[in-house]
N, CA, C, O and CB atoms as a CASP TS submission, in Angstrom:
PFRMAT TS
TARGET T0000
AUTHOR 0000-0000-0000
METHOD Language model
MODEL 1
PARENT N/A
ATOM      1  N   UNK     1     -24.806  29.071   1.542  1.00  0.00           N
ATOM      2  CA  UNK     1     -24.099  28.212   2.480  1.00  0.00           C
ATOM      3  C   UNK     1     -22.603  28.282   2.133  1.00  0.00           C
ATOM      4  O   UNK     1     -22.235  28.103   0.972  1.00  0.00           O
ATOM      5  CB  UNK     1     -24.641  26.727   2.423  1.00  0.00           C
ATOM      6  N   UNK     2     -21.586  28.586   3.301  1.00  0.00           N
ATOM      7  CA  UNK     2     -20.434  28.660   2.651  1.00  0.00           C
ATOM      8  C   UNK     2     -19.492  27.284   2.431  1.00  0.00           C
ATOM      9  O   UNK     2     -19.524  26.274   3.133  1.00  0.00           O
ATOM     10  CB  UNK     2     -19.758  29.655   3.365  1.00  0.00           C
ATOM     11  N   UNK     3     -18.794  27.489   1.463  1.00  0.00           N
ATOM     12  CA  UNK     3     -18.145  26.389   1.030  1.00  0.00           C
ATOM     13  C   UNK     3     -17.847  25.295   1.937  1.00  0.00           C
ATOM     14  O   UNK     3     -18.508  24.268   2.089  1.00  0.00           O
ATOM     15  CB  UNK     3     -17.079  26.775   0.516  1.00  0.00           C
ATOM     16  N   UNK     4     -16.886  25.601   2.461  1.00  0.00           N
ATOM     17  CA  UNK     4     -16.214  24.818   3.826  1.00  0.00           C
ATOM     18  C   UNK     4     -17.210  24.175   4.492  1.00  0.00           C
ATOM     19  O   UNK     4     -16.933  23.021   4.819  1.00  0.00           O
ATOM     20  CB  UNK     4     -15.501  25.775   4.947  1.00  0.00           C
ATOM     21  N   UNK     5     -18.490  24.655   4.844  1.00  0.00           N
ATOM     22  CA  UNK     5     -19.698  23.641   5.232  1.00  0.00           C
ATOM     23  C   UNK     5     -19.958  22.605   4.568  1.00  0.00           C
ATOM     24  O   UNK     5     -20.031  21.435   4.944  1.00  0.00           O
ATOM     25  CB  UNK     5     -20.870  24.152   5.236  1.00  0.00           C
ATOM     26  N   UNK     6     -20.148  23.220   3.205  1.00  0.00           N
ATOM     27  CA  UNK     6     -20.767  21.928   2.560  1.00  0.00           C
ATOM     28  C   UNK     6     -19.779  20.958   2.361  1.00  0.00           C
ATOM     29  O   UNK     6     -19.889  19.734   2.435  1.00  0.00           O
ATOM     30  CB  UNK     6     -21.438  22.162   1.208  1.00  0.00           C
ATOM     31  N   UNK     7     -18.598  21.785   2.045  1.00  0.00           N
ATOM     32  CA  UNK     7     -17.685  20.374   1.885  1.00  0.00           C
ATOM     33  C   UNK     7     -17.732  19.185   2.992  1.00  0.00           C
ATOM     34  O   UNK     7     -17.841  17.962   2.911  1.00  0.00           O
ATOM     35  CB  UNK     7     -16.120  20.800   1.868  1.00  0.00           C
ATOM     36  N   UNK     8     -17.571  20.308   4.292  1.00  0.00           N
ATOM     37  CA  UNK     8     -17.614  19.080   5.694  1.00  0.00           C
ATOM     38  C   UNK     8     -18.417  18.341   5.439  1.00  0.00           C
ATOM     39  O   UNK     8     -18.080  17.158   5.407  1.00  0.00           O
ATOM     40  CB  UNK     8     -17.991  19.444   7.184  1.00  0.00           C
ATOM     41  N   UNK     9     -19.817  18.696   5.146  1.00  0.00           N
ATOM     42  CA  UNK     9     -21.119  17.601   5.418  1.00  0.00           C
ATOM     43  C   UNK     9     -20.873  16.626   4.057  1.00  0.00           C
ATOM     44  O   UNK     9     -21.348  15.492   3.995  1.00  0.00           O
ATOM     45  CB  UNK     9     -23.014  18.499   5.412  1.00  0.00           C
ATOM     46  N   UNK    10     -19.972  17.295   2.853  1.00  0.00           N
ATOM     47  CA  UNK    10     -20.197  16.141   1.881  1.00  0.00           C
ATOM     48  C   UNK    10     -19.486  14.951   2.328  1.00  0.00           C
ATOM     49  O   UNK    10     -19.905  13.798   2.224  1.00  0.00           O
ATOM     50  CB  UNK    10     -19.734  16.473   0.453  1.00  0.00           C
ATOM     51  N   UNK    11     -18.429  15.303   2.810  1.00  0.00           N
ATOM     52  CA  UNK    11     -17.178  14.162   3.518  1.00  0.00           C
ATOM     53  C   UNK    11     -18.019  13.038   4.766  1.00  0.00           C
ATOM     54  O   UNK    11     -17.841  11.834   4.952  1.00  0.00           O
ATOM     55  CB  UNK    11     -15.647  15.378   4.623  1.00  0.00           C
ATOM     56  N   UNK    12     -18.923  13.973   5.436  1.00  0.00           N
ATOM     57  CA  UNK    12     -19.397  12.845   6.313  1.00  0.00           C
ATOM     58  C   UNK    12     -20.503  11.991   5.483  1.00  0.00           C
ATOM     59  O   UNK    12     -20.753  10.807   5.711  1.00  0.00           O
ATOM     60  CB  UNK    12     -20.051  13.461   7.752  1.00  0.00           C
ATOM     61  N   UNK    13     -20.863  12.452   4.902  1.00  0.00           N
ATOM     62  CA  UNK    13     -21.901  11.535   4.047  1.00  0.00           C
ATOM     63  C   UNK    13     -21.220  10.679   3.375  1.00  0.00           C
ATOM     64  O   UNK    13     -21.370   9.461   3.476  1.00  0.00           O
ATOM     65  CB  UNK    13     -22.790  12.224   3.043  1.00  0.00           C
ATOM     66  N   UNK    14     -20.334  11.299   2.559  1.00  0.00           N
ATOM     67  CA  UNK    14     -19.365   9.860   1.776  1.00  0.00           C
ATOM     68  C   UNK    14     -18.588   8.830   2.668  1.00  0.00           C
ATOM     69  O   UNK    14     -18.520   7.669   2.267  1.00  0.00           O
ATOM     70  CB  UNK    14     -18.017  10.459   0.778  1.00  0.00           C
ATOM     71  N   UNK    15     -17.962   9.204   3.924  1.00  0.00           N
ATOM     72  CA  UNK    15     -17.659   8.740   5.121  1.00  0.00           C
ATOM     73  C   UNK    15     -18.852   7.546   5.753  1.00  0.00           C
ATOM     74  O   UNK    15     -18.499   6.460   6.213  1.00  0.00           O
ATOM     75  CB  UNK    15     -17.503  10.066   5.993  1.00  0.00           C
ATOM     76  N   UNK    16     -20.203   7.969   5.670  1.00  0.00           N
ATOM     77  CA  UNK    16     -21.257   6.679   6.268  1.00  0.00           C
ATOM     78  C   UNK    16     -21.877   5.920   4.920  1.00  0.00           C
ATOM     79  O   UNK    16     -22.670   4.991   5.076  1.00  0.00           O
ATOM     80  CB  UNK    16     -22.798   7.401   7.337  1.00  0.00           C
ATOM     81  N   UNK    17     -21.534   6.298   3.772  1.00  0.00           N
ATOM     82  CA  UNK    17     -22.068   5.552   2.696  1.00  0.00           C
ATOM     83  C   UNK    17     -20.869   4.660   2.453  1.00  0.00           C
ATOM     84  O   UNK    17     -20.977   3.623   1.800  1.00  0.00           O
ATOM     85  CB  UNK    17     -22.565   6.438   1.418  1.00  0.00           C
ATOM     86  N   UNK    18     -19.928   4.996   2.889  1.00  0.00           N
ATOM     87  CA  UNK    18     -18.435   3.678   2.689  1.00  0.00           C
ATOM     88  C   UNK    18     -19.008   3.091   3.631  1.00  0.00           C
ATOM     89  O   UNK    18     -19.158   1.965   3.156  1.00  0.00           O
ATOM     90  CB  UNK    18     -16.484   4.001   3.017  1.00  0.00           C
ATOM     91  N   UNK    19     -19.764   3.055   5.423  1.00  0.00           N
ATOM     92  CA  UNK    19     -19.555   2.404   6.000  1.00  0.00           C
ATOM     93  C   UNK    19     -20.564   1.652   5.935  1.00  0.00           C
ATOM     94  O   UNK    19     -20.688   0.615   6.587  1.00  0.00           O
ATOM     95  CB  UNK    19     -19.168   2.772   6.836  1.00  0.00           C
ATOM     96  N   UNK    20     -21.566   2.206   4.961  1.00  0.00           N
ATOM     97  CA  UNK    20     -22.733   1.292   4.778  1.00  0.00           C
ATOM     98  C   UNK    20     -22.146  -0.107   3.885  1.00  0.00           C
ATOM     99  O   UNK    20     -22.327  -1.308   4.083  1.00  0.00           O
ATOM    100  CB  UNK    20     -24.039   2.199   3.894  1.00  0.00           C
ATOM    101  N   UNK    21     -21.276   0.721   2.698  1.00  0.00           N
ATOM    102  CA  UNK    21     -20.914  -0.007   1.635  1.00  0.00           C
ATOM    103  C   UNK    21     -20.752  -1.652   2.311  1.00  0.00           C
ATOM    104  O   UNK    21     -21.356  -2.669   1.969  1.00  0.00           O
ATOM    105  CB  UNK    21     -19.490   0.710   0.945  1.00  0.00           C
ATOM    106  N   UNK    22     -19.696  -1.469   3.394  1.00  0.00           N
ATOM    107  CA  UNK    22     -18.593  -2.611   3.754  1.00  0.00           C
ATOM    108  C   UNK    22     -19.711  -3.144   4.744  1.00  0.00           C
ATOM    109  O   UNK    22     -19.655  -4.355   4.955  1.00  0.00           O
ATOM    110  CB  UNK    22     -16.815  -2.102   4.509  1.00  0.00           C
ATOM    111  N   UNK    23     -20.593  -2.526   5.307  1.00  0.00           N
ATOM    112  CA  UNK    23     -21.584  -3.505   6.156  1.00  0.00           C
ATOM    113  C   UNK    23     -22.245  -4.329   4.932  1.00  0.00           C
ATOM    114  O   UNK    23     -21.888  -5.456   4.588  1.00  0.00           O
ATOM    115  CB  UNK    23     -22.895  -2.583   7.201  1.00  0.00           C
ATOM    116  N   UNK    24     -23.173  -3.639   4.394  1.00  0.00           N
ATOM    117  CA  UNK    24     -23.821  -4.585   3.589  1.00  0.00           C
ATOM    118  C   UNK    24     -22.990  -5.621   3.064  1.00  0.00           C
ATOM    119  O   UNK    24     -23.544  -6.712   2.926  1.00  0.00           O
ATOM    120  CB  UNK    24     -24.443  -3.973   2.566  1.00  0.00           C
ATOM    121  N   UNK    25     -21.720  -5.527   2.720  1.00  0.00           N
ATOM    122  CA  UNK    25     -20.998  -6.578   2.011  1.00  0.00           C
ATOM    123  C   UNK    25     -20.568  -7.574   2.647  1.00  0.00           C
ATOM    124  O   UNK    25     -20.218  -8.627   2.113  1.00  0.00           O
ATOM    125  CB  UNK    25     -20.019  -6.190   1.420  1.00  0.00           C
ATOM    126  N   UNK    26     -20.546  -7.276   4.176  1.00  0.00           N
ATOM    127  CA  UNK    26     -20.590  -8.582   4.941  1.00  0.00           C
ATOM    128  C   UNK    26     -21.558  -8.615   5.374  1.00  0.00           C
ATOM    129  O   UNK    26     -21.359  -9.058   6.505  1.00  0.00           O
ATOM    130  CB  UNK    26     -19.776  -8.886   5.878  1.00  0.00           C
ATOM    131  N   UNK    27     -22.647  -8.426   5.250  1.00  0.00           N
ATOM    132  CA  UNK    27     -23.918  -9.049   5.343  1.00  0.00           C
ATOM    133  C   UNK    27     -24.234 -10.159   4.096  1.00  0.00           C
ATOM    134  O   UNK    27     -24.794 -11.248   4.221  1.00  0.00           O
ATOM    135  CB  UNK    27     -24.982  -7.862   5.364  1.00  0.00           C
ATOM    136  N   UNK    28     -23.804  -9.661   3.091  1.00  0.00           N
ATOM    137  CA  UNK    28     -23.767 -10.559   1.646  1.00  0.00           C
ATOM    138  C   UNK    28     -22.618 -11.725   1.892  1.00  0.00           C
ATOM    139  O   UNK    28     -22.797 -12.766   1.259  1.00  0.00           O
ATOM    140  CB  UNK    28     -23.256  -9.466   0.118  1.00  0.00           C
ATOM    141  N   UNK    29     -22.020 -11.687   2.333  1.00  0.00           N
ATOM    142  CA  UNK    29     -21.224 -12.814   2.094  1.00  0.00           C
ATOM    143  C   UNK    29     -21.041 -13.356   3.254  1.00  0.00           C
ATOM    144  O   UNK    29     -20.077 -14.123   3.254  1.00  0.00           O
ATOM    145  CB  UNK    29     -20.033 -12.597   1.463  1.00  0.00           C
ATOM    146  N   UNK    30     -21.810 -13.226   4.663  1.00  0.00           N
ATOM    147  CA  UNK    30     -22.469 -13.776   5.516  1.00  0.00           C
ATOM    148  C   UNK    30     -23.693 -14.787   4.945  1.00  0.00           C
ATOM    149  O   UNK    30     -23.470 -15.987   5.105  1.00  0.00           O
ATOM    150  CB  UNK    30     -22.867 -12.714   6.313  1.00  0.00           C
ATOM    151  N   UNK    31     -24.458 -14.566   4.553  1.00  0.00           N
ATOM    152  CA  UNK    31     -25.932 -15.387   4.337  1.00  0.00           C
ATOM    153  C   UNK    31     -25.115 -15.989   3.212  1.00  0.00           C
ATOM    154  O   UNK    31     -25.266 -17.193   3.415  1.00  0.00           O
ATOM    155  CB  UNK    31     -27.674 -14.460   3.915  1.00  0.00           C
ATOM    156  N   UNK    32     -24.259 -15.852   2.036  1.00  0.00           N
ATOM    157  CA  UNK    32     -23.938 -16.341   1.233  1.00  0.00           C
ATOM    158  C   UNK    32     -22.917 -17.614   1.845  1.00  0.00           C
ATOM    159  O   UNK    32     -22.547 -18.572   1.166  1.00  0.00           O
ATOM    160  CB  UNK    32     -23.537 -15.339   0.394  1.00  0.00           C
ATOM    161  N   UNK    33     -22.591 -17.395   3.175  1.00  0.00           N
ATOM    162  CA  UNK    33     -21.592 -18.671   3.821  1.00  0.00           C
ATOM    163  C   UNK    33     -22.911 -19.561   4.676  1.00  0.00           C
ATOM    164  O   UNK    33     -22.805 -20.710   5.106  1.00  0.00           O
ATOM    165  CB  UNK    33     -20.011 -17.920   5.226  1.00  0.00           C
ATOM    166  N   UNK    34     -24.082 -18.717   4.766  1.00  0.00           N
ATOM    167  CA  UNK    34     -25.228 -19.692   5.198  1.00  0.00           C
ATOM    168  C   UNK    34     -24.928 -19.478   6.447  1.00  0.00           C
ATOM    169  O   UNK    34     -25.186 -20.425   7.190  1.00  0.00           O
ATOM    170  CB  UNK    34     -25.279 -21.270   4.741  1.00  0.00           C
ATOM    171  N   UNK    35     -24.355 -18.324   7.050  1.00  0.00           N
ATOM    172  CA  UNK    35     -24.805 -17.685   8.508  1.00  0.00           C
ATOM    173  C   UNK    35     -26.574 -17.043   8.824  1.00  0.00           C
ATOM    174  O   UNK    35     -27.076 -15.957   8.535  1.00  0.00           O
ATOM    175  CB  UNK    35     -23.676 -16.250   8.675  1.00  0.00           C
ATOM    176  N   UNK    36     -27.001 -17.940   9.341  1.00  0.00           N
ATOM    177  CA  UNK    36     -28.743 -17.739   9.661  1.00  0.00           C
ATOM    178  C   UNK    36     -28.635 -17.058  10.913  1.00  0.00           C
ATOM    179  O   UNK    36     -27.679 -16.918  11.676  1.00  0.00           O
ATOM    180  CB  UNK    36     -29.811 -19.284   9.869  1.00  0.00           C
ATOM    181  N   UNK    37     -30.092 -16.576  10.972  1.00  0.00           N
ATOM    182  CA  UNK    37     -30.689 -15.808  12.719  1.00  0.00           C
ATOM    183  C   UNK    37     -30.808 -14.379  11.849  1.00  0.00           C
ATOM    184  O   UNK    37     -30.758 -13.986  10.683  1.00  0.00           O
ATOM    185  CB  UNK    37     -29.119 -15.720  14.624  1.00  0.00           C
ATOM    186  N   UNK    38     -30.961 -13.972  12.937  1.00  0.00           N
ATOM    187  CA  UNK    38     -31.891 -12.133  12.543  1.00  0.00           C
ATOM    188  C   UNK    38     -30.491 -11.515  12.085  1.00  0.00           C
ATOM    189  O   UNK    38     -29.386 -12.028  12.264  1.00  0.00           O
ATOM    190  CB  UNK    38     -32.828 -10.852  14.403  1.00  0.00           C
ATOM    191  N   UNK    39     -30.806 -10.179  11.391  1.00  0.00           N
ATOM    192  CA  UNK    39     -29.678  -9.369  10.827  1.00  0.00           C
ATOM    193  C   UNK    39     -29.458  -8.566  12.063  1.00  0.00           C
ATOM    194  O   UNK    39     -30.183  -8.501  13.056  1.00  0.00           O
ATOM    195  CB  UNK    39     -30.003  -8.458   9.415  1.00  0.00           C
ATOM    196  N   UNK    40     -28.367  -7.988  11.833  1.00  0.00           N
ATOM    197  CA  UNK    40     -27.690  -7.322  12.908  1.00  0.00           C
ATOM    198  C   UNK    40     -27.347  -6.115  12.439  1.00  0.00           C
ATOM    199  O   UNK    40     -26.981  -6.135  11.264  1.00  0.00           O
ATOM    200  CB  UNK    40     -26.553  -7.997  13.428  1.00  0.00           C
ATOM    201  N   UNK    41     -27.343  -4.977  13.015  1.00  0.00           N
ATOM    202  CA  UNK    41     -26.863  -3.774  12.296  1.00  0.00           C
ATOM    203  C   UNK    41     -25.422  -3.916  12.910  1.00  0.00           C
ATOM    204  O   UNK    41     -25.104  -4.033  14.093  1.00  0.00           O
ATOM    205  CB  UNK    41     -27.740  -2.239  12.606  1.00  0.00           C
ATOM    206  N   UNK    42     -24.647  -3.875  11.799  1.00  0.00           N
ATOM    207  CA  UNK    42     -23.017  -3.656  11.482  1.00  0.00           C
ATOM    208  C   UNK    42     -22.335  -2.207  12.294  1.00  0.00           C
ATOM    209  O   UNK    42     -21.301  -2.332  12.951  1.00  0.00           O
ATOM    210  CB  UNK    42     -22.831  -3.417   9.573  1.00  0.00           C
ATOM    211  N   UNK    43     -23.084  -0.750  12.157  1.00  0.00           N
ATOM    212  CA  UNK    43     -22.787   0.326  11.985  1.00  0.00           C
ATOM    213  C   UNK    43     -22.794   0.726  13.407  1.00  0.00           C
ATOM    214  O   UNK    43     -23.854   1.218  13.794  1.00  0.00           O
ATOM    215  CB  UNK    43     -23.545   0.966  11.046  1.00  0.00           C
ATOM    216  N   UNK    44     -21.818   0.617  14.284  1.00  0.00           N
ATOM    217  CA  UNK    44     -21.838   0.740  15.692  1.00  0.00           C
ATOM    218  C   UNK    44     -21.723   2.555  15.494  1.00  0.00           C
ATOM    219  O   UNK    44     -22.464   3.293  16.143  1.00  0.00           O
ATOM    220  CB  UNK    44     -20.408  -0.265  16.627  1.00  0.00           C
ATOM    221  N   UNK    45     -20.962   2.951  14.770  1.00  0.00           N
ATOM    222  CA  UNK    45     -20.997   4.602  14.568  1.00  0.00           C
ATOM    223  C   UNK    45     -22.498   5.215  14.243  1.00  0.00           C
ATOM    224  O   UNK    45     -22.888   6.146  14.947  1.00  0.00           O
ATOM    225  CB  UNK    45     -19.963   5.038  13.198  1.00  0.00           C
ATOM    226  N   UNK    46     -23.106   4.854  13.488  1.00  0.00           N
ATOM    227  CA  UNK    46     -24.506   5.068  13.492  1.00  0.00           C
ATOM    228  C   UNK    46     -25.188   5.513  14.439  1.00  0.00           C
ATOM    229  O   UNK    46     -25.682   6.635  14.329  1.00  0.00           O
ATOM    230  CB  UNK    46     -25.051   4.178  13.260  1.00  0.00           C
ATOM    231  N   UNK    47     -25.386   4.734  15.624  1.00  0.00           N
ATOM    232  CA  UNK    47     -25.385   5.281  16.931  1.00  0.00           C
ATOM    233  C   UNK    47     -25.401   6.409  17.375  1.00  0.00           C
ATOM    234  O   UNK    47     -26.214   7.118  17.969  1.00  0.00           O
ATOM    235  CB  UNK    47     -24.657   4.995  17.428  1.00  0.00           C
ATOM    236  N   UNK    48     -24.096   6.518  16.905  1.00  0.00           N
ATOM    237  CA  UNK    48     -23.070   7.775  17.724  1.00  0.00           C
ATOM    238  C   UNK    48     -23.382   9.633  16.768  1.00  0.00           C
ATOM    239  O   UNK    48     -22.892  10.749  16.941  1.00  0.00           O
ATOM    240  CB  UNK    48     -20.731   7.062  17.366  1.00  0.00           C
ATOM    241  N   UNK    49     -24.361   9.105  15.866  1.00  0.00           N
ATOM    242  CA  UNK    49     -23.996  10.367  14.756  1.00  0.00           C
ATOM    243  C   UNK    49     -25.035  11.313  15.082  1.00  0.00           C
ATOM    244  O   UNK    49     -25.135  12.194  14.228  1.00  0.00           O
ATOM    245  CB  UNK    49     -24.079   9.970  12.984  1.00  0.00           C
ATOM    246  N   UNK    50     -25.833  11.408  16.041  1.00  0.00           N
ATOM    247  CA  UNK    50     -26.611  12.532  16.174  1.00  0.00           C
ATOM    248  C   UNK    50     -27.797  11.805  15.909  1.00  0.00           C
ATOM    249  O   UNK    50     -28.003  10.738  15.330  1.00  0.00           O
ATOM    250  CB  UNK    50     -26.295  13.775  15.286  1.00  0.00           C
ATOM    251  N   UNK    51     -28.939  13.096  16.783  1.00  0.00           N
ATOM    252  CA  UNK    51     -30.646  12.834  16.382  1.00  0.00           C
ATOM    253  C   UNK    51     -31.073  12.471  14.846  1.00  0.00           C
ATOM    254  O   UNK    51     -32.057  11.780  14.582  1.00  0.00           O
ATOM    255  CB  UNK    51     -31.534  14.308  16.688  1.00  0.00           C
ATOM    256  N   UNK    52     -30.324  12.952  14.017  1.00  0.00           N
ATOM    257  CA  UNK    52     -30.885  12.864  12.407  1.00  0.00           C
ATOM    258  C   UNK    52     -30.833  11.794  11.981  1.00  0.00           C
ATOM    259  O   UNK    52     -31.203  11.569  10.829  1.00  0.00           O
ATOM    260  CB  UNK    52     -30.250  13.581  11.371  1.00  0.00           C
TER
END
């Protein structure tokens, strides 16, 4: 696989694991302010990222 690929795909992966990071963390300090009801997915890009 040549370089330049993998690099791309490493960047988008580190790119949705930051955006996981900062969801979950306001999910944590949501329930921690005692915001109740169902969870919500944060990650409106998620969506957007392809079949996989």
């Amino acid at each position: 696989m040549p370089y330049k690929i993998t690099w791309w795909f490493m960047e988008q992966v580190a790119d949705q694991v930051g955006r996981c990071r900062i969801a979950f963390e306001q999910e944590e300090s949501e329930a921690a302010e005692g915001a109740g009801g169902p969870r919500r997915q944060r990650i409106p890009e998620a969506e957007r990222m392809g079949p996989w």
